[in-house]
C-alpha positions as CSV (number, residue, x, y, z in Angstrom):
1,X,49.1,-115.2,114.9
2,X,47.4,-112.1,116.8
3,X,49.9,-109.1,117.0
4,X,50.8,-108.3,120.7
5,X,49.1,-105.3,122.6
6,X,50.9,-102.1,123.6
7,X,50.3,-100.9,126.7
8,X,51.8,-98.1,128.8
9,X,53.6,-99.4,132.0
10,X,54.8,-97.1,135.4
11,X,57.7,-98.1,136.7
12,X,59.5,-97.1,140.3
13,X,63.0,-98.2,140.5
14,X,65.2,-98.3,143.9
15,X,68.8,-97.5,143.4
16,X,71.3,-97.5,146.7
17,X,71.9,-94.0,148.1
18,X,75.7,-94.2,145.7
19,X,74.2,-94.3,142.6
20,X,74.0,-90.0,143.0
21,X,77.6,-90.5,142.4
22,X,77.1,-92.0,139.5
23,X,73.8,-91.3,138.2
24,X,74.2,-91.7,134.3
25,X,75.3,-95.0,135.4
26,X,71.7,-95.8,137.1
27,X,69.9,-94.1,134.3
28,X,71.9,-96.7,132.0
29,X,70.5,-99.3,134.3
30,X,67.1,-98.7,133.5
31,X,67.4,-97.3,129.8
32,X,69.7,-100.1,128.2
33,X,66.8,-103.0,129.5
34,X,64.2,-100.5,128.0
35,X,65.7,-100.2,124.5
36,X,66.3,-103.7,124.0
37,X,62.9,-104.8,124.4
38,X,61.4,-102.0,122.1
39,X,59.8,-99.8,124.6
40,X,59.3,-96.2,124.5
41,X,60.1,-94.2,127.1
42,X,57.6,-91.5,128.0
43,X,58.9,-89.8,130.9
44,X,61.8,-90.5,133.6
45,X,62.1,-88.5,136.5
46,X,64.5,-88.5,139.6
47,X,61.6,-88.5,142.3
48,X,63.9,-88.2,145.4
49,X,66.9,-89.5,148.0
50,X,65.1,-90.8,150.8
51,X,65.7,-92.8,154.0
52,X,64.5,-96.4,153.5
53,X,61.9,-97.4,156.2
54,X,64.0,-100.5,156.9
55,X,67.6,-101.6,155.6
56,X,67.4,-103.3,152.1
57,X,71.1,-105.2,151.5
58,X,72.3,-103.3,154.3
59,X,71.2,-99.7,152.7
60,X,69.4,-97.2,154.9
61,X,69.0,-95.1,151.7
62,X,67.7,-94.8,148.9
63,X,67.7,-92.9,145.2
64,X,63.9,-93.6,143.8
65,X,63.9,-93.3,139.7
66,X,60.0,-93.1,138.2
67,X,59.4,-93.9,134.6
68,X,56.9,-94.1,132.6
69,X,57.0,-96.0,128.8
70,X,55.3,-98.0,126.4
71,X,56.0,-102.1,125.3
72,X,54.5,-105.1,123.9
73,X,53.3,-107.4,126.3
74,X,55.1,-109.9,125.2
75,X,58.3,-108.2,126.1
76,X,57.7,-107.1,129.7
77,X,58.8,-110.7,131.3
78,X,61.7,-110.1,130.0
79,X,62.4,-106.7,131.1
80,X,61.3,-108.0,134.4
81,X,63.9,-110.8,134.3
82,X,66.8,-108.2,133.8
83,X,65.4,-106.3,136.6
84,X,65.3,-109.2,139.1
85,X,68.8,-110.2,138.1
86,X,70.2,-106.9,138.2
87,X,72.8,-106.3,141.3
88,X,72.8,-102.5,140.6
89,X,68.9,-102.5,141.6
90,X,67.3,-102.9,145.5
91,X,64.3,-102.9,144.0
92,X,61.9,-102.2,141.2
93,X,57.9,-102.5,140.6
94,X,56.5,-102.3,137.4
95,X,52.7,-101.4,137.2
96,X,50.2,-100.7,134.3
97,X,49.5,-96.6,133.9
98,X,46.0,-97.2,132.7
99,X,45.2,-95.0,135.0
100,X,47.2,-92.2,133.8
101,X,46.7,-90.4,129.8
102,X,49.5,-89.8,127.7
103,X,49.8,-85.7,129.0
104,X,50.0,-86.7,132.6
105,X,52.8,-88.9,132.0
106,X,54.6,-86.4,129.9
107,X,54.1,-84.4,132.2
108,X,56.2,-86.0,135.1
109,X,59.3,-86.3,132.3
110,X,62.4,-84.2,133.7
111,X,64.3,-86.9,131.3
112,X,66.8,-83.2,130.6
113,X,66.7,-82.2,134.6
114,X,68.5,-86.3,135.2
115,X,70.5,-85.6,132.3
116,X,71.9,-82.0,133.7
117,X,72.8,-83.4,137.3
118,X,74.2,-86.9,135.6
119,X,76.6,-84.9,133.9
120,X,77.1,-81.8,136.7
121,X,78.0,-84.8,138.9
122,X,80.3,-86.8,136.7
123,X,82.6,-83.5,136.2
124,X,85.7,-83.5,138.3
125,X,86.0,-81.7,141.1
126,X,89.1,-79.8,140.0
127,X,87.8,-77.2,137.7
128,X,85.3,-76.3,140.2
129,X,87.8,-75.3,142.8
130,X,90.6,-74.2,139.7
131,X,88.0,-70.9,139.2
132,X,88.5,-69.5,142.5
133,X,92.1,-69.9,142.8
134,X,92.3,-67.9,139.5
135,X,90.2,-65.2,140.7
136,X,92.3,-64.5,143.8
137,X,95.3,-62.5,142.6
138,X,93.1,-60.2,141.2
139,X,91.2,-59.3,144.4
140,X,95.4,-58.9,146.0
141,X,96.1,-56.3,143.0
């Protein structure tokens, strides 16, 4: 029995304009499907919010999510299956990064820039807008 090949795979993922809400959420999306088949991730990146160029399940936005990682090849229809199945996704494509070495990819990673505004976002609003109330009897005194 021949051992499968590993090969490194770029993927673009399409999230609706409210995952920013609740971004650790969508980086869960793609990450749990990931780790269950084996694959290394190389690099994840938030590339932008941008306006679709036509509605996609009634979205006119959209949060794009690149990644780049490494699987067997046996394990990508799978991935692919939890992809097409997912309702949290409007879209995904999964390409081979031949093209690309190892440096470029790692590169792109801002895996601890996601992480930062994931958590930045899921704070509640209160203890931003408890700070300024504070500082306002001293500025009276």
């Amino acid at each position: 029995m021949r051992t499968p090949k590993t090969a490194n795979y770029e993927a673009m993922f399409l999230f609706p304009q409210a995952a920013l809400a609740d971004l650790k959420s969508a980086v869960a999306q793609i990450k749990d499907p990931l780790a269950k088949a084996g694959a290394e991730i190389i690099a994840l990146k938030k590339w932008g919010d941008r306006p679709l160029t036509y509605p996609i399940k009634k979205q006119k936005r959209g949060v794009y999510i690149l990644c780049y990682f490494s699987v067997t090849t046996d394990k990508l229809a799978a991935m692919e299956r939890h992809f097409t199945l997912s309702e949290h996704l409007l879209r995904y494509l999964i390409t081979r990064a031949d093209h690309l070495s190892r440096e470029e990819m790692l590169n792109a990673d801002a895996q601890l820039d996601l992480t930062i505004e994931a958590n930045l976002k899921a704070q509640p609003i209160e203890t931003a807008t408890a700070a300024p109330a504070a500082a306002a009897p001293a500025e009276n005194a």
